[in-house]
N, CA, C and O atoms as CSV, one atom per row, in Angstrom:
chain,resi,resn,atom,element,x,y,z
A,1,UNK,N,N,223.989,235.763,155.920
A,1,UNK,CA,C,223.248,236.061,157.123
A,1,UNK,C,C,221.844,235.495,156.927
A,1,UNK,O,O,221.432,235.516,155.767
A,2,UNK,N,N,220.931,234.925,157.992
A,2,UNK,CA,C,220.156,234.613,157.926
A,2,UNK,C,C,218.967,234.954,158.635
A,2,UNK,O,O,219.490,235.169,159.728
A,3,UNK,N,N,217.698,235.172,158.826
A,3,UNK,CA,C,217.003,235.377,159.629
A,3,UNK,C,C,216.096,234.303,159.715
A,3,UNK,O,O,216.169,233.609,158.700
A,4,UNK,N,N,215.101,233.812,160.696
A,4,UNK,CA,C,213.721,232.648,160.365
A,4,UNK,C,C,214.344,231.853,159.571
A,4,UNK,O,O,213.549,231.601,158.665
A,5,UNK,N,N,215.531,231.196,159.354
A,5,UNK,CA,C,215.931,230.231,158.392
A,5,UNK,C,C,216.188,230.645,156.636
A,5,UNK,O,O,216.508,229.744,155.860
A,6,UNK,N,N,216.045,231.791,156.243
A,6,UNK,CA,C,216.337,232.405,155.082
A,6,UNK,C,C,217.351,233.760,155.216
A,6,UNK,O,O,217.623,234.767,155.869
A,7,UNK,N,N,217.711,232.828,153.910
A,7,UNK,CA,C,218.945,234.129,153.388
A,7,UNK,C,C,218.062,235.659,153.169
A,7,UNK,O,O,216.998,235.762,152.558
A,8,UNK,N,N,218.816,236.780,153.839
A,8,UNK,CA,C,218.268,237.750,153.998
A,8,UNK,C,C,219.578,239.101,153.941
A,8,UNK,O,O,219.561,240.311,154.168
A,9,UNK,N,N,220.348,238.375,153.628
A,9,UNK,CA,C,221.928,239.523,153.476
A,9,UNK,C,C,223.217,238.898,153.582
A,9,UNK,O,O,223.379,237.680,153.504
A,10,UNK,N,N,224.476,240.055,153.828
A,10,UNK,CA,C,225.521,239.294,153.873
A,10,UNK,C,C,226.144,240.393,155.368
A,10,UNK,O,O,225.913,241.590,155.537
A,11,UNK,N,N,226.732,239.717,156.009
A,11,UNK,CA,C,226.983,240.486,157.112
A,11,UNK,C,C,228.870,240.084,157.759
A,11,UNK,O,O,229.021,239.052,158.412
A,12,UNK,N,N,230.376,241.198,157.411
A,12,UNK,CA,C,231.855,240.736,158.102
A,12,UNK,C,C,231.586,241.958,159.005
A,12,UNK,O,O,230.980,243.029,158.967
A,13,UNK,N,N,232.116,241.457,159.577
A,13,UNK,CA,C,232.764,242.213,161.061
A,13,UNK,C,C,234.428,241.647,161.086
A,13,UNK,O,O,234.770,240.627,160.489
A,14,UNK,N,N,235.171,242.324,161.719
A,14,UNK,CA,C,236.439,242.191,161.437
A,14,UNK,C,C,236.512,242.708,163.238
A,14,UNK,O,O,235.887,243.669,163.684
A,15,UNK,N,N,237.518,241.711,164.139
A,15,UNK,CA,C,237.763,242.094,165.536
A,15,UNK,C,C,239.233,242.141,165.454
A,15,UNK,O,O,239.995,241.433,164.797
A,16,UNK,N,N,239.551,243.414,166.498
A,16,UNK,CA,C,241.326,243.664,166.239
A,16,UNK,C,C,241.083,243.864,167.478
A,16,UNK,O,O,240.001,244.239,167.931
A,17,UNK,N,N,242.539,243.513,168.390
A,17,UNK,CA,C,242.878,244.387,169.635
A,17,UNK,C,C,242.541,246.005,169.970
A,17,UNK,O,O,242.603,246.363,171.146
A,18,UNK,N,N,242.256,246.781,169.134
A,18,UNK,CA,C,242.312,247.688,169.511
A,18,UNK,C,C,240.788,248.200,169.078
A,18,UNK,O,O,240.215,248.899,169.914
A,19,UNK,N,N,240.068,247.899,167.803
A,19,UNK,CA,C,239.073,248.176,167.903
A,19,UNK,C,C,237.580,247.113,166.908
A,19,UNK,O,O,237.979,246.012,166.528
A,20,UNK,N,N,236.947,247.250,166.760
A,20,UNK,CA,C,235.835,246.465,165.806
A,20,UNK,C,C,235.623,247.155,164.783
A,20,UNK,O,O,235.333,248.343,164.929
A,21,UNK,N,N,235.708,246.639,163.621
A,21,UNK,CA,C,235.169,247.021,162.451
A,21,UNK,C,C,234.522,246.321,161.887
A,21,UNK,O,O,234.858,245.144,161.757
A,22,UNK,N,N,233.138,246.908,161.252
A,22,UNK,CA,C,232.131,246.198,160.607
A,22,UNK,C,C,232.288,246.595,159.167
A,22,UNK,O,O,231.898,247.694,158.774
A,23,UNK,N,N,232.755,245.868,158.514
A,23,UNK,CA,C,232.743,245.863,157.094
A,23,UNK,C,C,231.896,245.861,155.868
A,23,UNK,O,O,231.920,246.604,154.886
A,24,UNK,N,N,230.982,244.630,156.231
A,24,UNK,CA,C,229.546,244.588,155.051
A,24,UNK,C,C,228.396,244.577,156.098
A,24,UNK,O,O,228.506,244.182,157.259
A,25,UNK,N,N,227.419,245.008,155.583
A,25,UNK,CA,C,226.136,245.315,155.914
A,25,UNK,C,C,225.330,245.312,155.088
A,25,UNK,O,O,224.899,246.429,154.804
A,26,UNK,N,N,224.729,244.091,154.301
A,26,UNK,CA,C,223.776,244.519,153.349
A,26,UNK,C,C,222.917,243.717,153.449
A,26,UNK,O,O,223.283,242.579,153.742
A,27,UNK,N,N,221.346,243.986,153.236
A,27,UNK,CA,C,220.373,243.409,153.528
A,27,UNK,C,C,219.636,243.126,151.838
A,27,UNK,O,O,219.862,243.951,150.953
A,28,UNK,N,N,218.912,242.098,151.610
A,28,UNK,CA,C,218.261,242.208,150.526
A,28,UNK,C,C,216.630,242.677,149.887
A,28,UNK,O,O,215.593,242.020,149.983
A,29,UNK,N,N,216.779,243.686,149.394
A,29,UNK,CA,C,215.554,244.147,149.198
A,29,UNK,C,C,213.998,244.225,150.196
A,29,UNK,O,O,213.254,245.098,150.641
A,30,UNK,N,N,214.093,242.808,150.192
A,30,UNK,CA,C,212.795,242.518,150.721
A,30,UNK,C,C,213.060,242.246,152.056
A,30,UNK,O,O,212.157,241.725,152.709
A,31,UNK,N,N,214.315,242.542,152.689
A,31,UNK,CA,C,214.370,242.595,153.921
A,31,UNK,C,C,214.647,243.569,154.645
A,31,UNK,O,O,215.228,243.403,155.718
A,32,UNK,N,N,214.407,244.371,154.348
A,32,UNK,CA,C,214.694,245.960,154.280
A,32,UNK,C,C,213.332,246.682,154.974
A,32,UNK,O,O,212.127,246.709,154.721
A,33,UNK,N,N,214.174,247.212,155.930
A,33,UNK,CA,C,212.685,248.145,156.792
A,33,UNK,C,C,211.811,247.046,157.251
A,33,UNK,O,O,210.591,247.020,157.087
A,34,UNK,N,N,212.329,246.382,157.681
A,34,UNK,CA,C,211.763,245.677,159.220
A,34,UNK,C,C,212.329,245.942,160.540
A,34,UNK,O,O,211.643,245.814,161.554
A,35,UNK,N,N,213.741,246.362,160.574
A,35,UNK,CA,C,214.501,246.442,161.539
A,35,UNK,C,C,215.616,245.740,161.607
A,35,UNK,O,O,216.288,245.934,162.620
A,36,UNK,N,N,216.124,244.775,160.626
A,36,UNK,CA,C,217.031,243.605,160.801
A,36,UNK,C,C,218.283,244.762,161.419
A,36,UNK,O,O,218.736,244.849,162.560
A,37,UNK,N,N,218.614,245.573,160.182
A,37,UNK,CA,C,219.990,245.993,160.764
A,37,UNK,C,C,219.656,246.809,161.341
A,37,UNK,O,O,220.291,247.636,160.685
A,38,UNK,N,N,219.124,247.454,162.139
A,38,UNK,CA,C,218.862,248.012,163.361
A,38,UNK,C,C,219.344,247.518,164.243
A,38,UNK,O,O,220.205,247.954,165.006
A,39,UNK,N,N,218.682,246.283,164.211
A,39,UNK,CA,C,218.756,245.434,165.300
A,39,UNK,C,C,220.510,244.619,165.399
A,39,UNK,O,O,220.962,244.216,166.471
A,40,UNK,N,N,220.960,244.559,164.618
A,40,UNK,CA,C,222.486,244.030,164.466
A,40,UNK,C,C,223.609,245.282,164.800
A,40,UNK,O,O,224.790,245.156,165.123
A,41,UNK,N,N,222.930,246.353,164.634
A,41,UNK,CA,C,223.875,247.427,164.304
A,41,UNK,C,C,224.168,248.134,165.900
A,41,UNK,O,O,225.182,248.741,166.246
A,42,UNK,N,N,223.063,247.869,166.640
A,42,UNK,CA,C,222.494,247.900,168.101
A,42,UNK,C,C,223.415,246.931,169.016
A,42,UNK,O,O,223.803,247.305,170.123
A,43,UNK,N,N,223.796,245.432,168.386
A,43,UNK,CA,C,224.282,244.289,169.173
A,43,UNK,C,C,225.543,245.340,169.373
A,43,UNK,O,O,226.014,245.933,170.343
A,44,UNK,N,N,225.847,245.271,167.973
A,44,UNK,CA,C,227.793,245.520,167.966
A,44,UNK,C,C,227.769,246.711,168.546
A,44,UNK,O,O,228.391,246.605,169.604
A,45,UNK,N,N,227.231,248.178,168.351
A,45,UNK,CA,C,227.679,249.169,169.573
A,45,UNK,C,C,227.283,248.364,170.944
A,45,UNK,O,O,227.909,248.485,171.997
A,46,UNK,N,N,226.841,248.039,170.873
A,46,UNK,CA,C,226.411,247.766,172.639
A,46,UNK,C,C,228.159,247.061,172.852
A,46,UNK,O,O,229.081,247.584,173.476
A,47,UNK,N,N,228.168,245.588,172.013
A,47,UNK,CA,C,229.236,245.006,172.019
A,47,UNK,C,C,230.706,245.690,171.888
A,47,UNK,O,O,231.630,244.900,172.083
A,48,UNK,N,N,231.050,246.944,171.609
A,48,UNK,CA,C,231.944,247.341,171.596
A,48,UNK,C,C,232.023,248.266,172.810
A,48,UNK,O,O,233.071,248.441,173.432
A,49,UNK,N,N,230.482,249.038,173.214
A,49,UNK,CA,C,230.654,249.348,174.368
A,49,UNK,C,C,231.320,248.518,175.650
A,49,UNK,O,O,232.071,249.017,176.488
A,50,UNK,N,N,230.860,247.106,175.604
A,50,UNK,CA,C,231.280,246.358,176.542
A,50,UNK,C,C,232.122,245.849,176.512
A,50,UNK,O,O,232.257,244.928,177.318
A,51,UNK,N,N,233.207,246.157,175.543
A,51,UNK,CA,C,234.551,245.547,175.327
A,51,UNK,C,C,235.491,247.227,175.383
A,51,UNK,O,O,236.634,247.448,174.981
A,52,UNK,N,N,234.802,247.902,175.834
A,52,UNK,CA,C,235.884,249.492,175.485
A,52,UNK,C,C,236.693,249.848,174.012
A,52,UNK,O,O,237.753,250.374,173.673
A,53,UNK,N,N,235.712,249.329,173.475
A,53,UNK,CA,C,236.955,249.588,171.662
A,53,UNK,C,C,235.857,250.335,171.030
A,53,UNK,O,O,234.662,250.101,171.212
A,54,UNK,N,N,236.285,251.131,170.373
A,54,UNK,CA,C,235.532,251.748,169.045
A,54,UNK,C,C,234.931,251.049,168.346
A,54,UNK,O,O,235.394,249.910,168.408
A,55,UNK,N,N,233.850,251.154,167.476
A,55,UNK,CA,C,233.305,250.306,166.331
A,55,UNK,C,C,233.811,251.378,164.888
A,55,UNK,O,O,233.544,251.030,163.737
């Protein structure tokens, strides 16, 4: 995963018919408590809201 052009984590999501699963979520140290996964973690509920599947 990248942010501003630098490596900043590793990020699977896994999509099935029936629902989304997010698998890895990890950010590295120094990217931590800015908001990154806030902000990703925000896309995919929204995104599962708008697809009717569970996350």
């Amino acid at each position: 995963m990248q942010f501003e052009s630098k490596d900043v984590g590793c990020l699977a999501i896994e999509y099935y018919p029936s629902h989304i699963q997010l698998t890895k979520l990890y950010l590295l140290p120094n990217f931590q408590r800015f908001g990154i996964g806030t902000f990703i973690l925000r896309q995919l509920i929204s995104e599962a809201k708008d697809k009717e599947k569970p996350l």
